[in-house]
BAVEX-476250 format. One line per field, with one value per atom (N, C-alpha, C): x, z, y; atom name; residue number from 1; residue in one letter. Coordinates in pm, 1 decimal. Example, Ala and Ser with C-alpha at 12.3 -4.5 7.8 and 13.67 -1.06 7.14 Angstrom:
2
east 1319.0  1230.0  1320.0  1285.0  1367.0  1290.0
up 780.0  780.0  780.0  708.0  714.0  787.0
north -569.0  -450.0  -330.0  -225.0  -106.0  3.0
lumse N  CA  C  N  CA  C
drenlo 1  1  1  2  2  2
voza A  A  A  S  S  S
//
This chain:
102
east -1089.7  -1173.0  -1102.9  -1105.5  -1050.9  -1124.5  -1076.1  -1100.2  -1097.6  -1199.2  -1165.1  -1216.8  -1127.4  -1127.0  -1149.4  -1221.3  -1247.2  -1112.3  -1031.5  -897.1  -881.2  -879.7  -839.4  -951.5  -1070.4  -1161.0  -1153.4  -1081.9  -1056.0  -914.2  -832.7  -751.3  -763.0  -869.2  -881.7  -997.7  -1067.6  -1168.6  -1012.1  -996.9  -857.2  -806.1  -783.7  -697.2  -756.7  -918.9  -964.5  -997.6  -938.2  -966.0  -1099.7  -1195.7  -1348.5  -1366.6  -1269.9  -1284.0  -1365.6  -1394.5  -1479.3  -1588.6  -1633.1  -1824.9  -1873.3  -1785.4  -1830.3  -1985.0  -2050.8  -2167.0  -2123.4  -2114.3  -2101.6  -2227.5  -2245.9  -2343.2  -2295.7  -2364.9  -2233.3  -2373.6  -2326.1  -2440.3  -2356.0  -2341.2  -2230.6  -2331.5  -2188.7  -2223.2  -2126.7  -2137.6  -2061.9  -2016.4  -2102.6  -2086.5  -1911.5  -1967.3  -1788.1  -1648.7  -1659.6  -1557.3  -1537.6  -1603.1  -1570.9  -1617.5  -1538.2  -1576.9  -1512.4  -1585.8  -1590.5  -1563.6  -1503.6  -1424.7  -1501.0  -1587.5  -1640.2  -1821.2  -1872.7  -2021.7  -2081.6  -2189.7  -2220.7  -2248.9  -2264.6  -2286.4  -2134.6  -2038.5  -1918.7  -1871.6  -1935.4  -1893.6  -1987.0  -2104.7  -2211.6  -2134.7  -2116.5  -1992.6  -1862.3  -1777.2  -1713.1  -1745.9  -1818.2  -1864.2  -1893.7  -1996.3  -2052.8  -1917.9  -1814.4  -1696.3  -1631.3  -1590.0  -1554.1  -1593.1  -1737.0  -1801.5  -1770.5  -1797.1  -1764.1  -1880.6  -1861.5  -1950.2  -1997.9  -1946.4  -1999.2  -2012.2  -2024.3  -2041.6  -2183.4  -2195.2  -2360.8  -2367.5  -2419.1  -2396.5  -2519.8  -2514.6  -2646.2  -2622.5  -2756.9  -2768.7  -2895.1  -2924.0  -2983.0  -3150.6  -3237.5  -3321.4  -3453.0  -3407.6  -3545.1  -3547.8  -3642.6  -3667.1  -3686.7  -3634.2  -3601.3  -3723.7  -3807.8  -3951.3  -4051.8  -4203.4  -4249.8  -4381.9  -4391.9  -4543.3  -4538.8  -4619.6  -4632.1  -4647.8  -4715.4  -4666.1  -4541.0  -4461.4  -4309.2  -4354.4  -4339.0  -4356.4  -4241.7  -4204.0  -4094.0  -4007.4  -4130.5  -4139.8  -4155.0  -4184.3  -4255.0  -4130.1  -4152.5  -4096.3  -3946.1  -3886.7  -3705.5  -3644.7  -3555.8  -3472.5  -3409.4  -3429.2  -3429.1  -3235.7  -3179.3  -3051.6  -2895.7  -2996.0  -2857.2  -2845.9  -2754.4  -2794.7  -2777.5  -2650.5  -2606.1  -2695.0  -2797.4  -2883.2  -2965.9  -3033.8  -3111.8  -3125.9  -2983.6  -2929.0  -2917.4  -2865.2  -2856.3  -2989.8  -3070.0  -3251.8  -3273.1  -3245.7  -3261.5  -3193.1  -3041.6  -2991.4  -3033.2  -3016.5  -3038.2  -3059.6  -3141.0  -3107.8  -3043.2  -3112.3  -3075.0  -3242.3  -3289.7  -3434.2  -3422.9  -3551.1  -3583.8  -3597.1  -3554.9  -3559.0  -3618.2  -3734.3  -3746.4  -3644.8  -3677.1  -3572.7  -3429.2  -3404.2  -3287.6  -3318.8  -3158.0  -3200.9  -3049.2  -3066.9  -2935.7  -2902.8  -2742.1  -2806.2  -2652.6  -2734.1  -2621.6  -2643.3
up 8858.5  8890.7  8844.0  8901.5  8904.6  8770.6  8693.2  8569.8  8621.5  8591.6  8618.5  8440.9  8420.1  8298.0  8317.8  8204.6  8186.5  8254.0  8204.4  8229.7  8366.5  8456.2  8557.4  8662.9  8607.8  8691.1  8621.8  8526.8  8518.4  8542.1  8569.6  8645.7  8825.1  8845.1  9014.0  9039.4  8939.7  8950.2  8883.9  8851.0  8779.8  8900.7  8988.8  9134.8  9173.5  9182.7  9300.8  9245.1  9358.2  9320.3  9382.3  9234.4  9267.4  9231.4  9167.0  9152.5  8990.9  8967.7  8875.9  8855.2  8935.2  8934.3  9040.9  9020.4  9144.6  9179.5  9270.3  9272.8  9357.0  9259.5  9324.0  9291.2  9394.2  9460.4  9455.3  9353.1  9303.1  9319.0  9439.0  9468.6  9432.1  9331.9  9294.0  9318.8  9320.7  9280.4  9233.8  9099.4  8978.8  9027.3  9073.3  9131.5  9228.3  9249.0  9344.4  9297.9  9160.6  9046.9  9003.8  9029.8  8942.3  8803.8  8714.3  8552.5  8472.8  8453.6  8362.2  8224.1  8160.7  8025.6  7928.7  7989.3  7893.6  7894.1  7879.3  7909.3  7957.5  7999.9  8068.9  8036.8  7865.7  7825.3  7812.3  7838.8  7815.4  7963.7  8067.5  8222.1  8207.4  8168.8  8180.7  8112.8  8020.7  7933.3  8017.1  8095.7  8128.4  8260.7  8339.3  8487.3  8401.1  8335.2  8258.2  8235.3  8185.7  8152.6  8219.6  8344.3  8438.5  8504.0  8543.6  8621.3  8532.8  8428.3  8339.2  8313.1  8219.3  8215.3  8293.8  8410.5  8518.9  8612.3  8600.1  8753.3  8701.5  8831.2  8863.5  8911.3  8827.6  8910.5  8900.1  9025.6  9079.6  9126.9  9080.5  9162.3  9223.2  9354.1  9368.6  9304.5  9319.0  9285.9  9380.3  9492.2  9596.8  9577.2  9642.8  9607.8  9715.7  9827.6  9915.7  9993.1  9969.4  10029.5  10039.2  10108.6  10161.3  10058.2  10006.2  9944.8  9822.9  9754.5  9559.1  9555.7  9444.2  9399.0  9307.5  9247.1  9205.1  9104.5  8886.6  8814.2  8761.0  8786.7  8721.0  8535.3  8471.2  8374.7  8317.9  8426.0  8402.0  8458.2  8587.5  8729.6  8728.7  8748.7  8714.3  8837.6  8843.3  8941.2  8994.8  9158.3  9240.3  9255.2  9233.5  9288.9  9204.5  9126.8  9048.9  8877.7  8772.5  8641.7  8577.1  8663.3  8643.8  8633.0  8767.0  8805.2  8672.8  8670.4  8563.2  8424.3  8343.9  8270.1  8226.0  8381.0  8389.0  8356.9  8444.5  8441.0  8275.0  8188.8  8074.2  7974.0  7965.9  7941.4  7904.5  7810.0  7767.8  7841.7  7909.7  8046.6  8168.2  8190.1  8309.0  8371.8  8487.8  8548.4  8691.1  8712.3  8814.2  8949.4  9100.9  9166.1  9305.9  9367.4  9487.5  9509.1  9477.8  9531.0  9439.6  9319.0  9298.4  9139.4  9023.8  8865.9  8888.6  8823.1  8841.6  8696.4  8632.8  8481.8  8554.1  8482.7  8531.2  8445.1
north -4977.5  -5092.3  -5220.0  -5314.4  -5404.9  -5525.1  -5560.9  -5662.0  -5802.4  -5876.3  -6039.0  -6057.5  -6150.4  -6247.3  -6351.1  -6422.9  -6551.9  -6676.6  -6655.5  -6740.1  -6707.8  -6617.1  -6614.3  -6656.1  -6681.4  -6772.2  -6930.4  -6968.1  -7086.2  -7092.3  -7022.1  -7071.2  -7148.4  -7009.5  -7051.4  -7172.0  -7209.2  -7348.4  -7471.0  -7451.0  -7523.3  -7566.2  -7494.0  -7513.1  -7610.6  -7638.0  -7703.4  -7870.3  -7964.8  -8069.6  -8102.8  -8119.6  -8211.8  -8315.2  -8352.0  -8508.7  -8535.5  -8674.5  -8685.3  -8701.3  -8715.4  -8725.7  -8623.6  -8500.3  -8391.2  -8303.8  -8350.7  -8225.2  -8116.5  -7993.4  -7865.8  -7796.3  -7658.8  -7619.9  -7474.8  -7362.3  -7229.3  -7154.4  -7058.7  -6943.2  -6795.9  -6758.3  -6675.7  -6498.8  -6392.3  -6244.5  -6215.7  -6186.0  -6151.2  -5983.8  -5905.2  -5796.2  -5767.4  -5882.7  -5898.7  -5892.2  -5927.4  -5990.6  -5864.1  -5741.3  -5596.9  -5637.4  -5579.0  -5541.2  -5690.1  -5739.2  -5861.3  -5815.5  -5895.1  -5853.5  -6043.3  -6085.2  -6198.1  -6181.9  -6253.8  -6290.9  -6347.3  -6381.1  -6509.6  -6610.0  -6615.3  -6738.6  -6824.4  -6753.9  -6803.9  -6815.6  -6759.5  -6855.4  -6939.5  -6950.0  -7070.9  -7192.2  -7165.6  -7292.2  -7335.2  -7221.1  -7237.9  -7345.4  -7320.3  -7405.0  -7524.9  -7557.5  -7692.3  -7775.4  -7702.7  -7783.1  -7791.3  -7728.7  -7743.2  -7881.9  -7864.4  -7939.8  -8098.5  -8109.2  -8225.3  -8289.9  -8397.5  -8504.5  -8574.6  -8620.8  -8714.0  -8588.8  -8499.6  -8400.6  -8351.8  -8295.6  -8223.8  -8065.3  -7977.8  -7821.5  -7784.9  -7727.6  -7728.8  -7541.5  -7467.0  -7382.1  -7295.8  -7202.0  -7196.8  -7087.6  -7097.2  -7032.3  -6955.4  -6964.4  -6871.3  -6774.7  -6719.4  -6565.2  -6491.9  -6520.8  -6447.6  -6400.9  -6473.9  -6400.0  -6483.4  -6526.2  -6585.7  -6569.2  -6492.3  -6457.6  -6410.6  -6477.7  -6515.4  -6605.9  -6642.2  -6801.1  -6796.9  -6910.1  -6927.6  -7008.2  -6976.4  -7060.9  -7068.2  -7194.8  -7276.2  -7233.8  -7180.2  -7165.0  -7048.7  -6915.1  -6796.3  -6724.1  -6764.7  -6690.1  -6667.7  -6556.5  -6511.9  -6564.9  -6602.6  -6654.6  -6494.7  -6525.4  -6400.8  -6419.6  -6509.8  -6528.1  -6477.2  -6385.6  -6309.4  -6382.2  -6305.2  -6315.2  -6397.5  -6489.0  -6605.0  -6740.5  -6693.8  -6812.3  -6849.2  -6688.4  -6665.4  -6732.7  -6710.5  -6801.2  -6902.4  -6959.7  -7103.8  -7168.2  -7155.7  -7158.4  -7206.7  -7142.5  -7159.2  -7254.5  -7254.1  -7384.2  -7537.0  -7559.2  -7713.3  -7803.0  -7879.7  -7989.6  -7976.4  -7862.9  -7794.5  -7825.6  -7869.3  -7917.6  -7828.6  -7827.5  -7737.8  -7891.9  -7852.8  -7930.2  -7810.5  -7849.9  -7766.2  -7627.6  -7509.4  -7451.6  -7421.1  -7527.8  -7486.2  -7513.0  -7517.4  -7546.6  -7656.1  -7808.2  -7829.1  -7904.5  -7912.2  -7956.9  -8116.5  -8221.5  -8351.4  -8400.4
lumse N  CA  C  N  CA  C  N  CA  C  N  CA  C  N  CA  C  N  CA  C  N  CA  C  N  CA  C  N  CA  C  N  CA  C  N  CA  C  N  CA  C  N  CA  C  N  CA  C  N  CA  C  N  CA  C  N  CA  C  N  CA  C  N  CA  C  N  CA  C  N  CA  C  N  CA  C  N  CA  C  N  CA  C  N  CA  C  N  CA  C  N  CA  C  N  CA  C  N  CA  C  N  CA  C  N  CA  C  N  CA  C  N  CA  C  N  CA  C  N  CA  C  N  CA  C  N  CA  C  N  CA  C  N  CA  C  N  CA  C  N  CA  C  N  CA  C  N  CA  C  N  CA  C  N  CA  C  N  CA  C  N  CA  C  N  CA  C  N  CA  C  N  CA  C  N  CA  C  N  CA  C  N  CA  C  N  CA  C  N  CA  C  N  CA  C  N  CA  C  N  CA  C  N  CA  C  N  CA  C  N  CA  C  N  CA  C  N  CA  C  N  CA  C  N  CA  C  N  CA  C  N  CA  C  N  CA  C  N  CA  C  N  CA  C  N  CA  C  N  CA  C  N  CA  C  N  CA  C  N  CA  C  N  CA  C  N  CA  C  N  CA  C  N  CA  C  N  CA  C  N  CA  C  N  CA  C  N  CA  C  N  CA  C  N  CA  C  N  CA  C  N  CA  C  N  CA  C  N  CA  C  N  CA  C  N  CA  C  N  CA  C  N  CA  C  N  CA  C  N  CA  C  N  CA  C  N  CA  C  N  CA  C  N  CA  C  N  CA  C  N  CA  C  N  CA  C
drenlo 1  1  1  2  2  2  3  3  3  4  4  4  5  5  5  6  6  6  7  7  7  8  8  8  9  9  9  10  10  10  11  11  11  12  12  12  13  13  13  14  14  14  15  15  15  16  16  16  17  17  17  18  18  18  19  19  19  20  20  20  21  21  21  22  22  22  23  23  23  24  24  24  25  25  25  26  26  26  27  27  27  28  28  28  29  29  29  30  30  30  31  31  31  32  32  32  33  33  33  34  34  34  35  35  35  36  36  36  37  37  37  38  38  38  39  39  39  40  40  40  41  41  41  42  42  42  43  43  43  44  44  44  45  45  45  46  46  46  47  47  47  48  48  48  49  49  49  50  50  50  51  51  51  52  52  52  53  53  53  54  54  54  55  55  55  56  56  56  57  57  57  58  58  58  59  59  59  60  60  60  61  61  61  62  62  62  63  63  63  64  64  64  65  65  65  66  66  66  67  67  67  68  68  68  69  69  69  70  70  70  71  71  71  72  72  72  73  73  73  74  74  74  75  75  75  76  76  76  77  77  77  78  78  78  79  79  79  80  80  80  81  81  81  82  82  82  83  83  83  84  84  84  85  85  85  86  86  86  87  87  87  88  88  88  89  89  89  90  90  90  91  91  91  92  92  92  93  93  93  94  94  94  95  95  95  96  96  96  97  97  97  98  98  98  99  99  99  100  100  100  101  101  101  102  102  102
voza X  X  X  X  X  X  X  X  X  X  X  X  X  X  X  X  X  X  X  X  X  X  X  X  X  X  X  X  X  X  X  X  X  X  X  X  X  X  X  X  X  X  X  X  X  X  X  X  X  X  X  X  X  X  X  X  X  X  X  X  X  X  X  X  X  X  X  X  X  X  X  X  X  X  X  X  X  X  X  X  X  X  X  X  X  X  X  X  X  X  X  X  X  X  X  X  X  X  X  X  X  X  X  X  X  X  X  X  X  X  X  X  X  X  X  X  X  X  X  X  X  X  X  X  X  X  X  X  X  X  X  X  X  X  X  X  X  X  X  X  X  X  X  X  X  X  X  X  X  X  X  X  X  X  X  X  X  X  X  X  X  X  X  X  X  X  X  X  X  X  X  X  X  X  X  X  X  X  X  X  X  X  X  X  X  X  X  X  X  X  X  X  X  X  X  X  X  X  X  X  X  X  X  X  X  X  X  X  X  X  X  X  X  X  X  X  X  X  X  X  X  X  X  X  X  X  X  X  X  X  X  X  X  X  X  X  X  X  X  X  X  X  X  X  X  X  X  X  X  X  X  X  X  X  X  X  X  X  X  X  X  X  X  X  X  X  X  X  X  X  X  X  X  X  X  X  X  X  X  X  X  X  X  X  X  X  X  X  X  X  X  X  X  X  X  X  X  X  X  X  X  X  X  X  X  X
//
């Protein structure tokens, strides 16, 4: 099975030029990446710093389905463990639909 490491997903966000006041928009499946060798509180750190001080990361939170009600505060983010996470984070706010921290 194939290993992804921390460094080698900051290498490949490393690649991409977003500029300095970038809003990115990260609907991720960690599932894809095979066997992770870090945590998620240490990709959650990693994207935040990535993203920077003047940037905005935003991600999503639906639930894939039409019927329930959805509490902001209660309710698990349907969009994988990452989302989940994030959700929780320091100044990270809920916006229609998504959690974004700027």
């Amino acid at each position: 099975m194939h290993v992804t490491t921390l460094k080698h997903i900051s290498d490949k966000l490393n690649s991409l030029d977003i500029g300095l006041e970038p809003i990115v928009f990260l609907h991720s499946s960690l599932f894809q990446l095979g066997k992770l060798d870090f945590g998620i509180e240490e990709l959650n750190s990693l994207l935040l710093e990535w993203v920077g001080p003047n940037g905005t990361l935003l991600m999503p939170s639906f639930s894939y389905q039409n019927t329930g009600e959805w509490y902001v505060s209660t309710s698990k983010a349907k969009t994988g463990v990452l989302t989940e996470f994030f959700r929780h984070h320091t100044g990270v706010v809920y916006k229609s639909h998504g959690f974004f921290y700027d």
